[in-house]
Backbone as a printed PyTorch tensor [residue, N CA C, xyz], in Angstrom:
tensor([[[-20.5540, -37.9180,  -0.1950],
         [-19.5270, -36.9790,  -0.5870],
         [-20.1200, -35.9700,  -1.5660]],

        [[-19.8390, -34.9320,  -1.5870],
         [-20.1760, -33.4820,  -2.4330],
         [-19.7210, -33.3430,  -3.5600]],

        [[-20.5560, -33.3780,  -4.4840],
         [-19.7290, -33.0320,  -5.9490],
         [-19.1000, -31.5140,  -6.0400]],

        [[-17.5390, -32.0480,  -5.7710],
         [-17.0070, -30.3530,  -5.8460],
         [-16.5020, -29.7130,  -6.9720]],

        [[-17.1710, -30.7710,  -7.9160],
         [-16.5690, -29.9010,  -9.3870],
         [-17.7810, -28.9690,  -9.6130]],

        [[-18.9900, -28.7780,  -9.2120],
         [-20.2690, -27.9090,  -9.4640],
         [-20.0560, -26.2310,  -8.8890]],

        [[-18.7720, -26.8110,  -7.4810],
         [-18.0480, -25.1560,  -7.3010],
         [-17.7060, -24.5450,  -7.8690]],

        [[-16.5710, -25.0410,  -8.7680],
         [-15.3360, -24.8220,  -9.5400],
         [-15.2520, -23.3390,  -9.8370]],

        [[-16.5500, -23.4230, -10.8770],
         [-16.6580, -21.8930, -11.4720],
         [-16.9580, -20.3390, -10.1010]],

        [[-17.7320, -20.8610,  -8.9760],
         [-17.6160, -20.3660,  -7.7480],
         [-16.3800, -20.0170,  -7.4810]],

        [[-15.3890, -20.9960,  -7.4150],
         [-14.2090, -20.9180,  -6.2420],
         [-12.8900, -19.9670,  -7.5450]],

        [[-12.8900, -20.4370,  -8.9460],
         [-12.8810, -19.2600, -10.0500],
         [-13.5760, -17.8580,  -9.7760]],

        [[-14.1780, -17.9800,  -9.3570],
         [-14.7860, -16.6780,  -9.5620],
         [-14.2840, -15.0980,  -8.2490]],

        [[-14.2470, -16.3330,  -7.0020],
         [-14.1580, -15.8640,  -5.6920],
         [-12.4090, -15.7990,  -5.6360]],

        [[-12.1150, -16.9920,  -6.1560],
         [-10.7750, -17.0100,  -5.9100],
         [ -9.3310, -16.0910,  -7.0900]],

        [[ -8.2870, -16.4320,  -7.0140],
         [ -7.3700, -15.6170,  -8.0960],
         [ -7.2570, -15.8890,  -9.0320]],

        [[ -7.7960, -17.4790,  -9.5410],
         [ -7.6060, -18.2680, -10.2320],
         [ -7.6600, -17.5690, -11.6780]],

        [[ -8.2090, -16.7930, -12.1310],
         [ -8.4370, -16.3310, -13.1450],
         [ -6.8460, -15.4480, -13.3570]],

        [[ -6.6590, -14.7020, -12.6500],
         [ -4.9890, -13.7520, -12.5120],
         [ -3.8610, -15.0620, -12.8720]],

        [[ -3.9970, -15.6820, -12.4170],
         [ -2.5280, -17.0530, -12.6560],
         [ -1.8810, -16.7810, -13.7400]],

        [[ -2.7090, -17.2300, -14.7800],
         [ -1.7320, -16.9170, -16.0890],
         [ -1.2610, -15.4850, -16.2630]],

        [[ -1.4680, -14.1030, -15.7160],
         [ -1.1210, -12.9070, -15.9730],
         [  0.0080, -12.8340, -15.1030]],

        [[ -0.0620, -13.1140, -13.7970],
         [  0.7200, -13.3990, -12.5490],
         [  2.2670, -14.1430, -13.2830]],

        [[  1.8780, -15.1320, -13.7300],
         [  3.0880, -16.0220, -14.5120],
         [  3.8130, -15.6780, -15.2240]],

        [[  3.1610, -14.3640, -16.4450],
         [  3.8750, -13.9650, -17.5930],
         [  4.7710, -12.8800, -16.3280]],

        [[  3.9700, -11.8150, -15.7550],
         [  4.5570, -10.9750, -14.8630],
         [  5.7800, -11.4560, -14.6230]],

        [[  6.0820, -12.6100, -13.5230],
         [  6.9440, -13.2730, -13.0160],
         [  7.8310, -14.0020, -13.4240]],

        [[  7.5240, -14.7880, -14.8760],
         [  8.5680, -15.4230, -15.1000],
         [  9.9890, -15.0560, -15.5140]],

        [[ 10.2880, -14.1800, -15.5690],
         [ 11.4560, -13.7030, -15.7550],
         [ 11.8740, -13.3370, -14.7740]],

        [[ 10.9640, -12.4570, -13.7260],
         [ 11.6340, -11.8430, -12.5250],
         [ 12.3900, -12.1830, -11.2360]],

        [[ 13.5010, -12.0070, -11.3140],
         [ 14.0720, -12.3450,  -9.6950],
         [ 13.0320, -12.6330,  -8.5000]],

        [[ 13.1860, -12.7930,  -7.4270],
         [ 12.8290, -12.4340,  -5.8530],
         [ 13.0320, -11.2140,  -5.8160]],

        [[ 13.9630, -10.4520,  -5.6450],
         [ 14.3580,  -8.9620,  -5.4110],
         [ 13.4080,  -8.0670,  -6.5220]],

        [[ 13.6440,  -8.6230,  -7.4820],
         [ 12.5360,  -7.9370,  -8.4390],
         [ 11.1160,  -7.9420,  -8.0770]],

        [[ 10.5020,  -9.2330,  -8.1530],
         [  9.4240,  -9.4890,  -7.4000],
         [  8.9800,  -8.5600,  -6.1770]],

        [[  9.9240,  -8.7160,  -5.0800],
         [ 10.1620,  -7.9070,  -3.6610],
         [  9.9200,  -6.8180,  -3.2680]],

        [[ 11.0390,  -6.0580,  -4.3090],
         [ 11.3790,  -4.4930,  -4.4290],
         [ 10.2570,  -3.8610,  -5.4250]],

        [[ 10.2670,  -3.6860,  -6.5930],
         [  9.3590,  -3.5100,  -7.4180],
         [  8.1050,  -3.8290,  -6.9290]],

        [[  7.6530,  -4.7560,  -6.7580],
         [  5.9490,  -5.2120,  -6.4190],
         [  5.7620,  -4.2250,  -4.8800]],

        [[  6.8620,  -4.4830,  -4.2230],
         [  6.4460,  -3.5430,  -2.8480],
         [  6.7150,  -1.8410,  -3.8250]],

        [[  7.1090,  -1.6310,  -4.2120],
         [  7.1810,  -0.1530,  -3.9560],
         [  5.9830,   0.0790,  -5.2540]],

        [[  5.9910,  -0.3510,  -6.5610],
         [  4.9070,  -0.3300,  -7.0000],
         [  3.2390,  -0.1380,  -5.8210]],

        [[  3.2810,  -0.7050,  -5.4180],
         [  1.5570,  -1.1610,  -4.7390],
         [  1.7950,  -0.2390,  -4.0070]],

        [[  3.0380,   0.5730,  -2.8970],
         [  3.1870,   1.2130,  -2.3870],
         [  2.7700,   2.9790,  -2.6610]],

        [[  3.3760,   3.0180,  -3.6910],
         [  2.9570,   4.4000,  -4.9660],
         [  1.8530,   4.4630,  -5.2210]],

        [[  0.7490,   3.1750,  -5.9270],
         [ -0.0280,   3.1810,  -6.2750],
         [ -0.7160,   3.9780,  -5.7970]],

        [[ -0.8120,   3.1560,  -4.3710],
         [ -1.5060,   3.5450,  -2.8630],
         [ -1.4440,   4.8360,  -2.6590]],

        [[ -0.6860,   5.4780,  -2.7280],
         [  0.1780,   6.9240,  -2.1930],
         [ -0.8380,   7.8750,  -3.3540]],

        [[ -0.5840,   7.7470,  -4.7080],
         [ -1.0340,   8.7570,  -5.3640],
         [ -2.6040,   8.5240,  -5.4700]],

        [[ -3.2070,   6.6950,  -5.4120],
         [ -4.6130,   7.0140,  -5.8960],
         [ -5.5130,   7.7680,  -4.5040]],

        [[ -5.1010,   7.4230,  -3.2490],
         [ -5.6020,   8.3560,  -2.6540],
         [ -5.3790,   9.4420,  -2.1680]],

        [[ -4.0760,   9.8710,  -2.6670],
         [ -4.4440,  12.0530,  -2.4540],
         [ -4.8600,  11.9290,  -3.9980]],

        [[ -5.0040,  11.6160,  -4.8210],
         [ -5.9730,  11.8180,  -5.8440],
         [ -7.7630,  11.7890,  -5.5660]],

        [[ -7.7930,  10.6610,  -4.5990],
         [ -9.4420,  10.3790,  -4.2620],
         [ -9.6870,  11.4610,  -3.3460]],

        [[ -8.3970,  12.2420,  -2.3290],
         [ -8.8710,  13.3420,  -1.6070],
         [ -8.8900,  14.3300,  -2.5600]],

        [[ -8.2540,  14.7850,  -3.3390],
         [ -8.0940,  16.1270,  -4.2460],
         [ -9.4570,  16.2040,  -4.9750]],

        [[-10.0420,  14.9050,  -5.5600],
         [-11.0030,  14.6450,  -6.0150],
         [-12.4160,  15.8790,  -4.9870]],

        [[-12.3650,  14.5460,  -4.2630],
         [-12.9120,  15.2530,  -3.0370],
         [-13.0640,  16.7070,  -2.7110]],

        [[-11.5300,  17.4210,  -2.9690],
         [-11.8730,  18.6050,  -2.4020],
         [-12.6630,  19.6030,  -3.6920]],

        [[-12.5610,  19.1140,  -4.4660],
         [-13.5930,  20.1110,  -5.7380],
         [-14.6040,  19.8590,  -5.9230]],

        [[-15.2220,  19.0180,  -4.9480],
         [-16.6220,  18.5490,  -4.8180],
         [-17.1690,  19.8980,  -3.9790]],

        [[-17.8860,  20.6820,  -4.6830],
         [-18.6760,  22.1100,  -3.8170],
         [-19.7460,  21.3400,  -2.7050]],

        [[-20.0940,  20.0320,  -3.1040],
         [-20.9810,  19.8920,  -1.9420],
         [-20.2360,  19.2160,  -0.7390]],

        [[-19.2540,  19.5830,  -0.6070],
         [-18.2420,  18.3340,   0.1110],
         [-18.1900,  19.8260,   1.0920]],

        [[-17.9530,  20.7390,   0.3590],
         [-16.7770,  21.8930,   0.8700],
         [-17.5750,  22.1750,   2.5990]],

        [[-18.6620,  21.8880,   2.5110],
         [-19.2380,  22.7790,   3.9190],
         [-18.6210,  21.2980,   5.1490]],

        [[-17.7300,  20.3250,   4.6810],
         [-17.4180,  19.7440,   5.6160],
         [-16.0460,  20.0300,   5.7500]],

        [[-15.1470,  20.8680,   5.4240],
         [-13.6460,  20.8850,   4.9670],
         [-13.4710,  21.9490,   6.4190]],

        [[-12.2070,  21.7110,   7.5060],
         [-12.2470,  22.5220,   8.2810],
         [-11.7630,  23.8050,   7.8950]],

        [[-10.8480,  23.7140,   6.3350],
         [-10.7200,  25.7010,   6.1680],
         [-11.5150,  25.4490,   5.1530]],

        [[-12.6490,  25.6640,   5.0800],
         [-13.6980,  25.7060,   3.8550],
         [-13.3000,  26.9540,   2.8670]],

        [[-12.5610,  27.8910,   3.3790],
         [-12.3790,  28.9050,   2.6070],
         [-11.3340,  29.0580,   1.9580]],

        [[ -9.9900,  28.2420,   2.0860],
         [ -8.9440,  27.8510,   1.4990],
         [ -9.4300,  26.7750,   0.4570]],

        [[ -9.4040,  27.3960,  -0.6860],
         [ -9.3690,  26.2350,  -1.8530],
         [ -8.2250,  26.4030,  -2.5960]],

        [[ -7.0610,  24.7320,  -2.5090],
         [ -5.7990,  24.7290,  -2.9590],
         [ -6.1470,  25.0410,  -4.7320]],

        [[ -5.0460,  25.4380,  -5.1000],
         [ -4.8630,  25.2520,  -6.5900],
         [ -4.1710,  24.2620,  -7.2920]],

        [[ -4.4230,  24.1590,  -8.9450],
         [ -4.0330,  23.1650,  -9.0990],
         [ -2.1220,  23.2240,  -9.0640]],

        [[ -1.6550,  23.8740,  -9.2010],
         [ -0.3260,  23.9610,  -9.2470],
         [  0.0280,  23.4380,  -7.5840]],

        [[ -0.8370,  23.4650,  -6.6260],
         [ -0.5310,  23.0230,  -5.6310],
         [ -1.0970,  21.7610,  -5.2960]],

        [[ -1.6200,  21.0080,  -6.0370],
         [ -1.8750,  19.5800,  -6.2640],
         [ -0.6990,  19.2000,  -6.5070]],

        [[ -0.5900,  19.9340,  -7.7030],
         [  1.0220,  19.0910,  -8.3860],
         [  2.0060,  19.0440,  -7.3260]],

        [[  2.0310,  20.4850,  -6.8130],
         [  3.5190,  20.3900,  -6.0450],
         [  3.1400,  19.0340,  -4.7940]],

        [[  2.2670,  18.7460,  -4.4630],
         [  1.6030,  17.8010,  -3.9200],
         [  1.9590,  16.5780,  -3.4650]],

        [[  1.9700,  16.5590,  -5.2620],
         [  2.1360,  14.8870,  -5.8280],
         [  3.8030,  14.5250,  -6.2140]],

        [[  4.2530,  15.9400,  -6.5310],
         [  5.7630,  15.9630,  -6.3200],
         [  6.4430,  15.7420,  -5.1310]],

        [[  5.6790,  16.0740,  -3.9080],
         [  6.2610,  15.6560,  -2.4430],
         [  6.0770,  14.3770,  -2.0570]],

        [[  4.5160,  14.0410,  -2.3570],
         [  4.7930,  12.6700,  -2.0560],
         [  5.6230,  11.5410,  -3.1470]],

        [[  5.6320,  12.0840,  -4.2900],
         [  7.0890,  10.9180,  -4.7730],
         [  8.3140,  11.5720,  -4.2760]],

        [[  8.7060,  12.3430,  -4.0330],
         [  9.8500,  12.4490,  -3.3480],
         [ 10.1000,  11.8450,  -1.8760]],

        [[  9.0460,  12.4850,  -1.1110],
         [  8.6230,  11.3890,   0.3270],
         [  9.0510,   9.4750,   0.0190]],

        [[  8.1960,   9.1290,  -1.4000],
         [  7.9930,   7.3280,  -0.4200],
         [  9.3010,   7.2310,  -1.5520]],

        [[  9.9860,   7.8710,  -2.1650],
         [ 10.8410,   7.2590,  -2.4170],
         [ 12.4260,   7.2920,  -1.8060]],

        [[ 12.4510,   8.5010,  -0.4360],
         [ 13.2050,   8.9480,   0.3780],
         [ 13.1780,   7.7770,   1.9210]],

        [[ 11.6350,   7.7750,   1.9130],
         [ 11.5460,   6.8380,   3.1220],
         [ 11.7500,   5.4390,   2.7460]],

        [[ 10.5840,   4.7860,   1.4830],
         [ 10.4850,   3.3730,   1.5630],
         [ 11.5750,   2.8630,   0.6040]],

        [[ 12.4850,   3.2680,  -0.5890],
         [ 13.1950,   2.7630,  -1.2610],
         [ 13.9380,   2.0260,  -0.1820]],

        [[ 14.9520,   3.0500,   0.8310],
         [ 15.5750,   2.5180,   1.3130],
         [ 15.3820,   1.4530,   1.9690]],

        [[ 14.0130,   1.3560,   2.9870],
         [ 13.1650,   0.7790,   3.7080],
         [ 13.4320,  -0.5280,   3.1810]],

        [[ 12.4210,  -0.6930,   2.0100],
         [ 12.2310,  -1.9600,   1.0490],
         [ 13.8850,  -2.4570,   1.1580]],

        [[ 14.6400,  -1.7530,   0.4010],
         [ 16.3630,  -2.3800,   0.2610],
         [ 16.3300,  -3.1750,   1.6570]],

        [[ 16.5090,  -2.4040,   2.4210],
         [ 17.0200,  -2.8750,   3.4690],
         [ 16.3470,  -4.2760,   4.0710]],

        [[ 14.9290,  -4.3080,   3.9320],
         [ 14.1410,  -5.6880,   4.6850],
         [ 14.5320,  -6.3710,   3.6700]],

        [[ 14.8400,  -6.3070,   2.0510],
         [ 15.3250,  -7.3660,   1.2280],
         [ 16.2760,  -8.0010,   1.7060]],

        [[ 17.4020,  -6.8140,   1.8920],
         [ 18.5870,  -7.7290,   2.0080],
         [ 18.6310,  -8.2190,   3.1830]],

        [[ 18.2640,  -7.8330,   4.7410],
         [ 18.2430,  -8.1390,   5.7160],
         [ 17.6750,  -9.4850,   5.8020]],

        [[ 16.2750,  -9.6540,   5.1420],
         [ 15.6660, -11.1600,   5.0090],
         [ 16.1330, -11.9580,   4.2080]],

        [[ 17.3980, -11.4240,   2.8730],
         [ 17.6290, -12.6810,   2.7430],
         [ 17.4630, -13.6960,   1.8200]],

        [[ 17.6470, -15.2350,   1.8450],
         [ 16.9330, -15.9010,   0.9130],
         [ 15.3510, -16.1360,   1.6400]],

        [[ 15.5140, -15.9710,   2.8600],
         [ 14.2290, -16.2550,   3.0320],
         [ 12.9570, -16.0470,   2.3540]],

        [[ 12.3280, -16.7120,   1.6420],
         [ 11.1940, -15.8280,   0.9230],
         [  9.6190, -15.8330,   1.5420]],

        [[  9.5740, -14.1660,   1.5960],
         [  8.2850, -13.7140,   1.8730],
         [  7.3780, -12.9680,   0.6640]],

        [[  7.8700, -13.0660,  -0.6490],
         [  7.3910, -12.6140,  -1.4650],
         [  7.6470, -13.7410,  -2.5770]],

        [[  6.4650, -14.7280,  -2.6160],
         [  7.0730, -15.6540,  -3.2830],
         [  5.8700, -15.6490,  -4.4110]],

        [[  6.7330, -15.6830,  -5.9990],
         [  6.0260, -15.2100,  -7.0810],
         [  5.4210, -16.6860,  -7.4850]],

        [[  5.1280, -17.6790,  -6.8180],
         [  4.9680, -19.0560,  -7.1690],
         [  3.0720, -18.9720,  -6.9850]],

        [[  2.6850, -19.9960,  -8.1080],
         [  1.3830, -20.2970,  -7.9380],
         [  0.9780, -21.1390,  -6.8990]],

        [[  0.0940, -22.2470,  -6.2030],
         [ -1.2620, -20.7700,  -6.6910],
         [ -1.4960, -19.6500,  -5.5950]],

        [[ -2.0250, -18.4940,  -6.4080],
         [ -2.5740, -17.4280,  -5.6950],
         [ -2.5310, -17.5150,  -4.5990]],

        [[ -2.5410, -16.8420,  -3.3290],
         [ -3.4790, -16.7970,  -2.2240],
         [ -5.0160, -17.1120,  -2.3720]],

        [[ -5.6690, -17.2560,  -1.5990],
         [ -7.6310, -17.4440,  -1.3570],
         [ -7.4580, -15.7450,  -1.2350]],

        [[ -8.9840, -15.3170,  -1.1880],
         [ -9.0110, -13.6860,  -0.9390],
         [ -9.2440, -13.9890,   0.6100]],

        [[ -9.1740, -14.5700,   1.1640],
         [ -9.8650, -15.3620,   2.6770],
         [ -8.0790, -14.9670,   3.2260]],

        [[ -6.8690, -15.6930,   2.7830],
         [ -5.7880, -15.3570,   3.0280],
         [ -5.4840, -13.9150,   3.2200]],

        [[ -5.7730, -13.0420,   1.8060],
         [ -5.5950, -12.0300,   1.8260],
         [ -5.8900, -11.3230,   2.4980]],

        [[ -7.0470, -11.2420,   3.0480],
         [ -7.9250, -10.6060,   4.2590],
         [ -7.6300, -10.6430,   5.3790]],

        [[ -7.3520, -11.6740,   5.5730],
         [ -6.6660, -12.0550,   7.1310],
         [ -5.3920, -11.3740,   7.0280]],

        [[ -4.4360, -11.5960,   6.3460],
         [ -2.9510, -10.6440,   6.1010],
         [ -3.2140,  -9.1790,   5.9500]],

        [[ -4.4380,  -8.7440,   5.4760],
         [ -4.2670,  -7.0980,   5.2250],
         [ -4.8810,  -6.5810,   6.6550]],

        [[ -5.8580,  -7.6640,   7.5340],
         [ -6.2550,  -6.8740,   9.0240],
         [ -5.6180,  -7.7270,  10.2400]],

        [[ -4.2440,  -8.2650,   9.8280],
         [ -3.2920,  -8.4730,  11.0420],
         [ -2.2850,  -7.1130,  10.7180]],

        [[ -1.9060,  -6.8840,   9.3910],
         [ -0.7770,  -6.2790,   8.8870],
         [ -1.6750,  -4.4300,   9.3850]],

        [[ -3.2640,  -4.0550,   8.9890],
         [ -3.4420,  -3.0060,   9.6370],
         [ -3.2270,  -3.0340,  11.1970]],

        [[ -3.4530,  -3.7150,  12.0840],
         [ -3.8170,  -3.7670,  13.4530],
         [ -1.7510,  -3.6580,  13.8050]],

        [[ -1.0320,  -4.3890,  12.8170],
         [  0.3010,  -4.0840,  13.5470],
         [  0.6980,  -2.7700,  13.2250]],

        [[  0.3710,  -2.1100,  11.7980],
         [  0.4190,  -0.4470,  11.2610],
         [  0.1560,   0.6500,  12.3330]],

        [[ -0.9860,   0.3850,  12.4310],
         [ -1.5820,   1.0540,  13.8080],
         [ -0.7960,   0.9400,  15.4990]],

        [[ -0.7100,  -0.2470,  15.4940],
         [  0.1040,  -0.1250,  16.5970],
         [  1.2650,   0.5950,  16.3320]],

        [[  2.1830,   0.4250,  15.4790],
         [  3.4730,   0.8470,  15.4860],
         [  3.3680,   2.0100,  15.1090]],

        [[  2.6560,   2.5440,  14.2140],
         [  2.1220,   3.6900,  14.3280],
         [  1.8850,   4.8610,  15.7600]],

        [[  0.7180,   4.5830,  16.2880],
         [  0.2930,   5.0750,  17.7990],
         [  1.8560,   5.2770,  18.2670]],

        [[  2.6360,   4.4500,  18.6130],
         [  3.8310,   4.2420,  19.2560],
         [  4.8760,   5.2570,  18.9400]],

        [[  4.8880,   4.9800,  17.9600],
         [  5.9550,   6.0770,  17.0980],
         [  5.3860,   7.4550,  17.1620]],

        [[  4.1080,   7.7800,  16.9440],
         [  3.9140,   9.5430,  17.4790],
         [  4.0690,   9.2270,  18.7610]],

        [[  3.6700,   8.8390,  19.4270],
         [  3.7370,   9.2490,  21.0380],
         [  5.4210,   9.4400,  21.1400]],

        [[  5.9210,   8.2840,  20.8100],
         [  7.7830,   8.6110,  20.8850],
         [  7.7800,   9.9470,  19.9280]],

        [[  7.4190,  10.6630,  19.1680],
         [  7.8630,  11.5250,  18.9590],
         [  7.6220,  12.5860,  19.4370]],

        [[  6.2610,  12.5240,  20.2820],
         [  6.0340,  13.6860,  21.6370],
         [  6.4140,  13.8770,  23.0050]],

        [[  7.6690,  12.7290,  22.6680],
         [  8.3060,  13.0580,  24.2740],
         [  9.2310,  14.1590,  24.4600]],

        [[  9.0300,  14.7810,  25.2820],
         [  9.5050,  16.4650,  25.5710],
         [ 11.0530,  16.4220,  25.0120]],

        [[ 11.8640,  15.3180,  25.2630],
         [ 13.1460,  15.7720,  25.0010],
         [ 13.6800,  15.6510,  23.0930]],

        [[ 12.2550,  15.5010,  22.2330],
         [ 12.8920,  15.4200,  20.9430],
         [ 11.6580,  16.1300,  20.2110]],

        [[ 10.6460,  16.3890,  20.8680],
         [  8.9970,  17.1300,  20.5860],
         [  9.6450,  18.0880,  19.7170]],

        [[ 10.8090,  19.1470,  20.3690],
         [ 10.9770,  20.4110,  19.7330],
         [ 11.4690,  20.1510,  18.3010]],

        [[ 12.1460,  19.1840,  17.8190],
         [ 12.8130,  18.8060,  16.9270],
         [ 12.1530,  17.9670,  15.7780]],

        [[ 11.3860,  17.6890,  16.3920],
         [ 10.0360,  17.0800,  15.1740],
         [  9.1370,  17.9410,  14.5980]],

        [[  8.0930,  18.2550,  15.7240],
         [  6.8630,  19.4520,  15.2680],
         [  7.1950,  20.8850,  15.1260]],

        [[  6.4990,  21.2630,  14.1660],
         [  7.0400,  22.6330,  14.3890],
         [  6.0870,  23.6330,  14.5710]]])
């Protein structure tokens, strides 16, 4: 048999184990719905602003520019902002409701459960490239439904 206490600090290291106690203070007060709503739309935002930030970044990079297809349009910053003003207006027009709705629709069921321990990052991984591969699908699906001739005119403009 394997001495598996010589991992420990390994499977610490690899694993969440270290987050638990931060995870706990986070949570202990918080509902499910809190947990739910908040943690989804939080990570959601995050997401949203750090990368048109990592593109905006991007676009003031002069050595970047000879790959940009209007290389000669360089936005300003007032049009960053207005930017970053659309997309919080956007995910909080689309997903607030979104989020509400799969809360209450699901229920007590819990899929957001603030209980220890952690996930493995092995879990996580597997959940973030089933959850892209279904994005994508439903994705693909949904433009094509929106290029069917009888609603095309009413979408694109």
């Amino acid at each position: 048999m394997a001495n598996t206490s010589t991992c420990d600090p390994v499977r610490a290291y690899i694993g969440l184990e270290m987050l638990e106690p931060l995870w706990t203070s986070f949570t202990s007060d918080a509902s499910t719905f809190n947990v739910a709503f908040g943690g989804t739309l939080g990570v959601i935002m995050v997401a949203a602003v750090t990368s048109s930030l990592a593109c905006g970044i991007m676009d003031l990079q002069p050595s970047l520019r000879k790959y940009k297809i209007q290389s000669s349009s360089l936005p300003t910053l007032a049009r960053y902002v207005d930017c970053l003003k659309h997309i919080a207006i956007n995910q909080m027009v689309v997903h607030v409701p979104l989020i509400l709705a799969v809360v209450a629709l699901w229920g007590d069921r819990s899929t957001f459960a603030a209980t220890l321990p952690l996930p493995t990052l092995s879990t996580i991984a597997l959940e973030f490239i089933l959850f892209m591969l279904c994005e994508d699908f439903l994705f693909y699906w949904m433009h094509r439904l929106l290029h069917w001739k009888l609603i095309y005119k009413y979408v694109h403009k």
